[in-house]
C-alpha positions as CSV (number, residue, x, y, z in Angstrom):
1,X,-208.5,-53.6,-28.3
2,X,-211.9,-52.8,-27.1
3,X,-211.9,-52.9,-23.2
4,X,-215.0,-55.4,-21.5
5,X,-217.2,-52.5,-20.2
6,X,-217.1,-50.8,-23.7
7,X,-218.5,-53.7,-25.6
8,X,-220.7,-54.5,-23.1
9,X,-221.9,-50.9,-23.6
10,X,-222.3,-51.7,-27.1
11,X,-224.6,-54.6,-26.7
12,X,-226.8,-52.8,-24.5
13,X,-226.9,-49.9,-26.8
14,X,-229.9,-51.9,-28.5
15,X,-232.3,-50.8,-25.3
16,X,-231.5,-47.1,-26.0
17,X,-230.4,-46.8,-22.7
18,X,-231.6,-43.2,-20.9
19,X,-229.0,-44.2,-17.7
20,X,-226.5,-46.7,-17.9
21,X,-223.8,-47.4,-15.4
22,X,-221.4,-50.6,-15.6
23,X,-219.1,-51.2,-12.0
24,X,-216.1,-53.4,-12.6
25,X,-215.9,-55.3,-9.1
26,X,-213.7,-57.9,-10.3
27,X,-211.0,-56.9,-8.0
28,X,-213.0,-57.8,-5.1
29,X,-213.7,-61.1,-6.1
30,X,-210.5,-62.0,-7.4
31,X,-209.2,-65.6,-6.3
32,X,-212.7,-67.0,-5.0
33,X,-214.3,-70.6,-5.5
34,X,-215.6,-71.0,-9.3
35,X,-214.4,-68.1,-11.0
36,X,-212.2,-69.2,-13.5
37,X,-211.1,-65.7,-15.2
38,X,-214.3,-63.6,-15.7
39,X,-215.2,-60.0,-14.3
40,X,-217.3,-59.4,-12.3
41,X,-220.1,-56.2,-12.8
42,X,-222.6,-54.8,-11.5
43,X,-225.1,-52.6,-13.7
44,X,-228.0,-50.2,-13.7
45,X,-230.0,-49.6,-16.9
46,X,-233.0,-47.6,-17.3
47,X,-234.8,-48.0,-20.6
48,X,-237.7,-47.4,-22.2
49,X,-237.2,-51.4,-23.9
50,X,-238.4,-52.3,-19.7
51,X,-241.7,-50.6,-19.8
52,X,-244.5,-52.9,-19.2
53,X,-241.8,-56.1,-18.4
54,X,-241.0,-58.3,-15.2
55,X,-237.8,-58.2,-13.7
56,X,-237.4,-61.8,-14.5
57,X,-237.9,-60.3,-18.3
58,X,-235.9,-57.7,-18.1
59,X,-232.6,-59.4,-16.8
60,X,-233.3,-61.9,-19.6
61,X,-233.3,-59.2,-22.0
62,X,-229.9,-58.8,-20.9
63,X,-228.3,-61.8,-20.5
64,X,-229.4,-62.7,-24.5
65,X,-227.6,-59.3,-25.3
66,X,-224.5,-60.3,-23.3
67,X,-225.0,-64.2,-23.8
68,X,-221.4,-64.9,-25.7
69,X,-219.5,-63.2,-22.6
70,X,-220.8,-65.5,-20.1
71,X,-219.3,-66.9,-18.2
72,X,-215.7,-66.9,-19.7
73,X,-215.5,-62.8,-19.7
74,X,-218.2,-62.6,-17.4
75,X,-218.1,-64.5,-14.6
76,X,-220.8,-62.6,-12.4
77,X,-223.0,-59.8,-13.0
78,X,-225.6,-57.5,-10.3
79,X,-228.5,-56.0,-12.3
80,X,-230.8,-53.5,-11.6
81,X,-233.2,-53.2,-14.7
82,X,-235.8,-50.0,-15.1
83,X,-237.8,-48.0,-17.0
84,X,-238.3,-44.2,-16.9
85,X,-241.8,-44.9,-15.5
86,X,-240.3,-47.0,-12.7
87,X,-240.5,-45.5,-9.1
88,X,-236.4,-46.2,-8.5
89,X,-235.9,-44.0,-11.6
């Protein structure tokens, strides 16, 4: 059985990611108001795909790639989106 972080590797393979880095924090978060099951994650992915894109673009980009996990399997995720020609890379 393929483990969360793996497939959501997979779907973010489509950005050819140069850095990716996928946090499980669910532990931390266990028990609280409104989570009814999913992980929670936090990400950084730097891509190519993000060049000349907002951030409001690029964390749309993402959630359509990872759009059937939320929120069942994922109940909250931290993004940090960039491209190679970004300052933070």
């Amino acid at each position: 059985m393929m483990k969360l972080i793996d497939t959501i590797k997979d779907r973010l393979a489509v950005f050819n990611p140069i850095t990716l880095e996928i946090e499980d924090n669910s532990a931390a978060h266990a028990g609280h108001a409104g989570n009814n099951g999913g992980g929670h994650f936090s990400l950084k992915i730097a891509s190519s795909h993000f060049s000349q894109k907002s951030q409001i673009m690029r964390h749309r980009l993402i959630y359509q790639a990872l759009n059937d996990l939320i929120p069942q399997q994922i109940h909250a995720i931290s993004i940090i989106a960039i491209s190679p020609t970004d300052p933070r890379y």
